[in-house]
N, C-alpha and C positions, 0 to 999 in steps of 0.2 A: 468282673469275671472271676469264677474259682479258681481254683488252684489246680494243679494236676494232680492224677492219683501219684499214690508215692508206687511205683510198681517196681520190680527189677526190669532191667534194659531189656525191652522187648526185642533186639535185634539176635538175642545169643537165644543157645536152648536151653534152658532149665536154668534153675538158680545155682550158680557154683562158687566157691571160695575164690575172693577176689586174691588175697597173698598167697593162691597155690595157681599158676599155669595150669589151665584144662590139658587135658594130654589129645594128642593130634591120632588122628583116624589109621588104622592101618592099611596097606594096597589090600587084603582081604576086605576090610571092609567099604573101601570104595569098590571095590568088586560086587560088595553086596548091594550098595547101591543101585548099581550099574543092573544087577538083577532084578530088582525090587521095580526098576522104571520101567522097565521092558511092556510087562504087563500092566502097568498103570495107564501107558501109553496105549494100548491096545483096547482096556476099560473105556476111556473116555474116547475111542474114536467112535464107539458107537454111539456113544450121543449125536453125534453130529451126521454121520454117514447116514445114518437113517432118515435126512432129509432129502439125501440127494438118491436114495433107493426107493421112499414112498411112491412116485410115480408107477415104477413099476410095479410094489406094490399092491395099490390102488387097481392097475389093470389086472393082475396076477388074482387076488386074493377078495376083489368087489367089496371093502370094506365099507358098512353103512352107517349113517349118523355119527354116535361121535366117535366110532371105532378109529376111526384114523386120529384123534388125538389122543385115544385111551395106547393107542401102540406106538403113539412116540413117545408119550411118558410116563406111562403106568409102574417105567422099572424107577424112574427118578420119587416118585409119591412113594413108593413101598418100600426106598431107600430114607426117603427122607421118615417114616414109620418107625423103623428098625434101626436106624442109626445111631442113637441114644445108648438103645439095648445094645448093639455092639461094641460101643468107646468102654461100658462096663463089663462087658463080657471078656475083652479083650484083657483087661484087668486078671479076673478071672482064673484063666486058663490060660495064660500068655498069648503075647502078640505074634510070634511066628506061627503058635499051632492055628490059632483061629486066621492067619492069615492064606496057611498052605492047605486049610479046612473050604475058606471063599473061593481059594484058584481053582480048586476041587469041584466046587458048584458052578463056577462059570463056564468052566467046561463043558460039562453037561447041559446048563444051561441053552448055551450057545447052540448047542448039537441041537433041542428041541426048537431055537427059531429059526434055526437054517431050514429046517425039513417039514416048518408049518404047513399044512395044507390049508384052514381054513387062520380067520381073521384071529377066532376063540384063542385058538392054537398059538398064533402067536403074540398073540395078544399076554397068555401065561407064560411062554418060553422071553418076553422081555420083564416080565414080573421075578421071572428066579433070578434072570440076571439084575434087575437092582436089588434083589434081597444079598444075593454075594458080593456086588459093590457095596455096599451098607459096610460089610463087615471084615471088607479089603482095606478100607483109605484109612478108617483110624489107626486099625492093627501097623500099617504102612508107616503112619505117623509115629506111632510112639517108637517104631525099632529108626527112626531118622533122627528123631528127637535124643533116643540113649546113648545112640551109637557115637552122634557126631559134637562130640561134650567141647570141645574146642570152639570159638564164637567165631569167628571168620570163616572156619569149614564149614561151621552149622550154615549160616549163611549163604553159603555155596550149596553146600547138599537138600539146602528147603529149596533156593531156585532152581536145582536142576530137578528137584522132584516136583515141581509144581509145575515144571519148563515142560514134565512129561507129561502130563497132564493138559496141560495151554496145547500141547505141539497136537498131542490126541486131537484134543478137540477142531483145532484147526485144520489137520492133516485129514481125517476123515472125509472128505468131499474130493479131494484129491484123490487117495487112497484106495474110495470106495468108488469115484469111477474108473480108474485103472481095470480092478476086480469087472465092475456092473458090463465095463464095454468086453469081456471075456468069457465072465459066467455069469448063472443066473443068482438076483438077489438074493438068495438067499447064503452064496458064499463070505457075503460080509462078515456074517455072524463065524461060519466055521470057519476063516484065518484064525480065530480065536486057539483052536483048541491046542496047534502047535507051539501056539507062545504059551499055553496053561501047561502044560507038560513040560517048558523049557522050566519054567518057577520052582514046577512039583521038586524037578530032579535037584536044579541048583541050591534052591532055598535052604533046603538041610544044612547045606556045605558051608555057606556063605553066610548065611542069616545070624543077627546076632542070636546069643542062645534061649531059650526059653526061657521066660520070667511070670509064674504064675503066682498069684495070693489066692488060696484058698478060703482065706478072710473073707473075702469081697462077698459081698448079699448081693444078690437080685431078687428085687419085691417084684415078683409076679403080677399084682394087682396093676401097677405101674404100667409093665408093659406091656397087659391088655390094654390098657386105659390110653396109652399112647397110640399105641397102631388105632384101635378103633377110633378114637379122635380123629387122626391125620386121614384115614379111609372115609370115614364120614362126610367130615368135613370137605374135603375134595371130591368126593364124589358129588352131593351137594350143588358146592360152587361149579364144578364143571359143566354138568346139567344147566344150569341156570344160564351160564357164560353161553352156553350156545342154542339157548333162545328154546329150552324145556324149564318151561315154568310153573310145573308142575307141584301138587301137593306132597309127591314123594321125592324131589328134587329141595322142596321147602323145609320138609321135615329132616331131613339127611342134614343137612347144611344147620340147622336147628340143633340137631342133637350132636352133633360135631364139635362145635362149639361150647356144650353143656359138659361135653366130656372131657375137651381140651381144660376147661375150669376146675372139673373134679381130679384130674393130674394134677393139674397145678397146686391143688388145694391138700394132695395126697404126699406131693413132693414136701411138703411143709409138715409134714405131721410124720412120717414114716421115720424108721428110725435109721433104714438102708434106701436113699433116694435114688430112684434111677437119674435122676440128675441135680447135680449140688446148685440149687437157686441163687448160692453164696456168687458164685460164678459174676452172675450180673449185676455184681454189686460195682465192678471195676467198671468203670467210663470208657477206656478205652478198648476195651473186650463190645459196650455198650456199641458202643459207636460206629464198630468194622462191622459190626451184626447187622446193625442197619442198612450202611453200606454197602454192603455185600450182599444183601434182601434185594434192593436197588438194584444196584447193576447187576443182577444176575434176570432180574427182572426185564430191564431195557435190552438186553443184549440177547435173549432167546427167541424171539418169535422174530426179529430182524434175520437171526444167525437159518431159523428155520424158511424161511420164504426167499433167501435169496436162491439157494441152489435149484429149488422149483421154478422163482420165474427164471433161470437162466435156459433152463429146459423145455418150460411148455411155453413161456414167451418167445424166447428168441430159439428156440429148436437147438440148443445144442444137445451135444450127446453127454452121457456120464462123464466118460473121460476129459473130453474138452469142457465139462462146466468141471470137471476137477482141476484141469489144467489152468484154468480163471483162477480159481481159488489155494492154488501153488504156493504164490507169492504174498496171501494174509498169512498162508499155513507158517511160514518160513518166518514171515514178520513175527507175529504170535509168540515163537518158541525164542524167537533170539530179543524178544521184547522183555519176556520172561528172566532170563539172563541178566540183562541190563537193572532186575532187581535189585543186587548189591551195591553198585550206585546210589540205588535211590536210598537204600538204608543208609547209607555214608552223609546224606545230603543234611545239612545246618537245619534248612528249612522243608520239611518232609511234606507237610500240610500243603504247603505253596505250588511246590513239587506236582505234588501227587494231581491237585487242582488244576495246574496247567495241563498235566496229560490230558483230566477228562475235558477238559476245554477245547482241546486240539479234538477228540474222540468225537465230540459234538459237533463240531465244524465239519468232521468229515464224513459224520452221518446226513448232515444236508447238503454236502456233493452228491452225496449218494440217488437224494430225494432228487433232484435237478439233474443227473446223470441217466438214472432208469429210462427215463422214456425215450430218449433214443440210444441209449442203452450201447456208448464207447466204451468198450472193453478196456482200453490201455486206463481211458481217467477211473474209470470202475476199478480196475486191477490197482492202479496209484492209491486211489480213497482207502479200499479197505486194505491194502498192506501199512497205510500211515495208522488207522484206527486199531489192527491190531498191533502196531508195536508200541505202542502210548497208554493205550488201555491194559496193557499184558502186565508190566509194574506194578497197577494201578490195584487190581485185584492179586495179584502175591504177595504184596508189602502189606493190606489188608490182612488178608489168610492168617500171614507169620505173624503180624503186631496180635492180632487175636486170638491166636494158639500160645505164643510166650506169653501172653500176660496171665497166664494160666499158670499155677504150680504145676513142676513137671508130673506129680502123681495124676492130675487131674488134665493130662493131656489128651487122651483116649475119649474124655468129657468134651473137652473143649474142640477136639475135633470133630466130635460126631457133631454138635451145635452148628461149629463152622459149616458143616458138609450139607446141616439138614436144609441151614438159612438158606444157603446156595443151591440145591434141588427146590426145595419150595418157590426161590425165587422164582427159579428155570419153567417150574412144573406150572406155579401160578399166572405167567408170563404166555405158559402156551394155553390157558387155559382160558383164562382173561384176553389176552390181547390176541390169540391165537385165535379164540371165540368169536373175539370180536371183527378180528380182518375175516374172518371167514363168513360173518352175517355179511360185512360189507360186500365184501365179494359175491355174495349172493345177490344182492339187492342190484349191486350196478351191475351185476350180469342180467339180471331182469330189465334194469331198465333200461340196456342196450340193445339189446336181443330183439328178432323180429316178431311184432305179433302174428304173424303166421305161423309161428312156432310151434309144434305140439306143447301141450304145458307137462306132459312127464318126462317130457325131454330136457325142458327146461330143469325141472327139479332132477332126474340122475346128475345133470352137468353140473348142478349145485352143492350136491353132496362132498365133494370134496374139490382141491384146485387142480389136482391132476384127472379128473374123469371126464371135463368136456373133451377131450380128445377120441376118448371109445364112442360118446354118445352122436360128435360129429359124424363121425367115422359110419355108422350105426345109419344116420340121415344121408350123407353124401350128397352131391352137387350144391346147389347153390345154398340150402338151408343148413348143411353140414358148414360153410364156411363162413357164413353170414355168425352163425354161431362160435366159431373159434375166434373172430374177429371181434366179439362182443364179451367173450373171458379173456381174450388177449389183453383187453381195454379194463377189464373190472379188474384182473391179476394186477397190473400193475400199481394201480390206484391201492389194490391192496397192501403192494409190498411197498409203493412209498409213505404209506401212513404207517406199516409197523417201523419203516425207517426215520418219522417223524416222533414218532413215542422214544426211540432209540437215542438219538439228537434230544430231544428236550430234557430225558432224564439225565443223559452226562453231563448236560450244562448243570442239571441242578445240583450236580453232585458235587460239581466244583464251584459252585455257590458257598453250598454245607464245608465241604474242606474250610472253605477261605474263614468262613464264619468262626467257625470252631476251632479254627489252630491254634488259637494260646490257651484253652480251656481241655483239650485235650493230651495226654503226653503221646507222643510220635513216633519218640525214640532219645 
């Protein structure tokens, strides 16, 4: 086995003088904190609330082919695009202004997909908004990273901003049936705009102060050559994942790839890289990346399909499938927390490995649960998978951001951010593609052949539309037919929960393998 990298303690922020005491945070600037999550927390609920609002969606806005996966994550693809070019930008022009520059466009953003009228519509107003999360999280990073120079507050202050983050993500299904059972979908998006105006006003006051280098290059060529890559290329694969096999789906996905290579090949040669290659030379930077590819992978198209079948299989409402998902929400954030801990721990590897083990186990409660579908063991599984798993990806994050020089933290975030969106994006794209053929297939071949056959294919289109098209049929063939996406739904969502389960086991396979050749901490 090798040796470890020689790296500074990935557990602190930055590299500091070991015979001088880092000097401790002030109440302004945990204040500043305390502002900074606010909004972070808000960012990432919409990733997730958008799962449990596509239903209505779907009925609202008749989104066709792959439109309903382009509008769950066309803002995560054009985040992970821009991401790069934001960690340098931030550099730039400092981290607050390009940070109160993001809050500025989510705003607005947010306005344009509350008020979508057609699919197009907001199909663009979720694109603004991942171009200004792109260029919120690293800016967010680097002022957490400067601010909190002390090793034990850094500690604290990366899990409570990441806690904001996890708790988003979790709370959204909650959160957004609250809203969904009062107004219409499209209020999800505008809760936004009073927490963006909370940031606008505070962040001056609060926020560390601007820190810009004029120095800093952005090679243009780069980040055309980046976005179009990542657009390509996903465009491409998405097409193909759901079953367009076409020559211009061939070709996209072709030249995506030719492009991803000419970055790469441009990063090496340029004299101002948009991103230092140097970066992955470190193993344990090497390793969270993967990681973190991984489970971002396993854990989105499970996180996506369960708020739908709680709704169109077993009929609950927004609210009440939020109120199901209360108790992951709550796990999630206080899982999150439990970070410091795991930084403390002798054996992190061992550690961390156990979490995903336990995550796995109780993705296949999950699978064996579904179909008669006990809410209490359901509510138990996934509040144990998110507080195990929640560590599991923050102690990642941070070992992969510190092992970065503090200059080149803005880098190593947007990296972190983009692995993590691609994993997400590729996840709904691939496996999302993929439950969605199945679900097509076992809805056909449940389905009565009596059935008109364009009947059959609107119900197809997406998971939430056999319901208008029952609705549409009525009496016996309207139910025959919800009885037979009842059945294909489900099989959907325990195979995206078997993909879910098998990757966490293998995750803590890789841990167990890798712990003495990796440093941890």
């Amino acid at each position: 086995m090798s040796a470890p990298d020689t790296q500074p303690n990935p557990t602190v922020g930055g590299n500091h003088d070991a015979a001088a005491p880092a000097p401790k945070a002030s109440t302004r600037q945990w204040l500043g904190l305390a502002i900074l999550v606010i909004p972070l927390f808000m960012l990432s609920t919409d990733i997730t609330v958008l799962y449990l609002a596509m239903p209505a969606i779907a009925a609202d806005l008749t989104p066709a082919g792959s439109q309903p996966l382009w509008i769950l994550h066309i803002g995560e693809f054009l985040s992970a695009a821009t991401m790069i070019t934001f960690g340098l930008l931030a550099q730039r022009i400092g981290a607050r202004r390009l940070l109160l520059c993001a809050v500025a466009a989510y705003g607005v953003a947010s306005l344009i997909a509350a008020y979508a009228v057609n699919p197009e519509m907001l199909i663009g107003g979720r694109a603004l908004l991942g171009v200004a999360a792109a260029a919120f999280t690293p800016a967010g990073m680097i002022l957490v990273r400067r601010t909190f120079r002390n090793p034990k507050q850094y500690n604290v202050a990366f899990a409570a901003y990441m806690a904001a983050f996890a708790g988003g993500m979790a709370a959204g299904p909650p959160l957004g049936g609250l809203i969904l059972e009062h107004f219409w979908w499209g209020a999800v998006f505008l809760i936004n705009v009073p927490v963006a105006a909370i940031l606008l006003i505070g962040g001056p006051l609060l926020l560390e102060r601007n820190h810009s280098d004029r120095g800093v290059r952005i090679d243009a060529p780069s980040v055309a050559l980046s976005m179009a890559a990542v657009l390509t290329l996903v465009y491409g694969l998405q097409e193909i994942a759901t079953g367009n096999l076409s020559a211009l789906s061939l070709l996209s996905a072709a030249i995506g790839i030719g492009l991803l290579l000419m970055f790469l090949r441009r990063q090496r040669t340029t004299s101002a890289p948009l991103l230092d290659l140097a970066l992955f030379r470190n193993k344990t930077l090497r390793l969270m990346l993967i990681l973190i590819f991984i489970g971002a992978f396993g854990m989105a198209t499970a996180d996506m399909l369960l708020p739908q079948f709680l709704q169109i299989v077993r009929g609950l409402s927004p609210l009440q499938t939020g109120l199901v998902l209360l108790g992951p929400a709550i796990g999630g954030t206080a899982g999150t927390m439990l970070t410091p801990l795991f930084a403390r721990a002798r054996r992190k590897g061992l550690a961390l490995a156990g979490a995903m083990a336990t995550t796995g186990a109780g993705g296949a409660v999950i699978i064996l649960t579904l179909p008669g579908a006990n809410l209490v063991r359901l509510i138990i599984a996934l509040t144990v998978i998110s507080v195990v798993s929640a560590p599991f990806m923050t102690l990642a994050s941070q070992l992969l951001i510190s092992a970065a020089p503090e200059e080149k933290t803005g880098s190593a975030t947007a990296v972190q951010d983009v692995t993590a969106s691609l994993g997400m994006a590729s996840s709904l794209a691939f496996l999302g593609g993929g439950v969605l053929t199945l679900y097509r297939r076992m809805l056909s071949d449940r389905a009565d052949a009596q059935l008109p056959e364009e009947a059959l294919d609107a119900a197809g289109e997406s998971f939430g539309a056999s319901a208008a098209v029952a609705e549409g049929l009525g009496g016996a063939q309207g139910s025959q037919l919800m009885e037979a996406a009842d059945a294909a739904f489900t099989i959907a969502t325990q195979t995206g929960y078997g993909a879910f389960a098998g990757i966490s086991l293998a995750i803590a396979v890789v841990l167990v393998l890798v712990r003495r050749q990796v440093r941890f901490g």
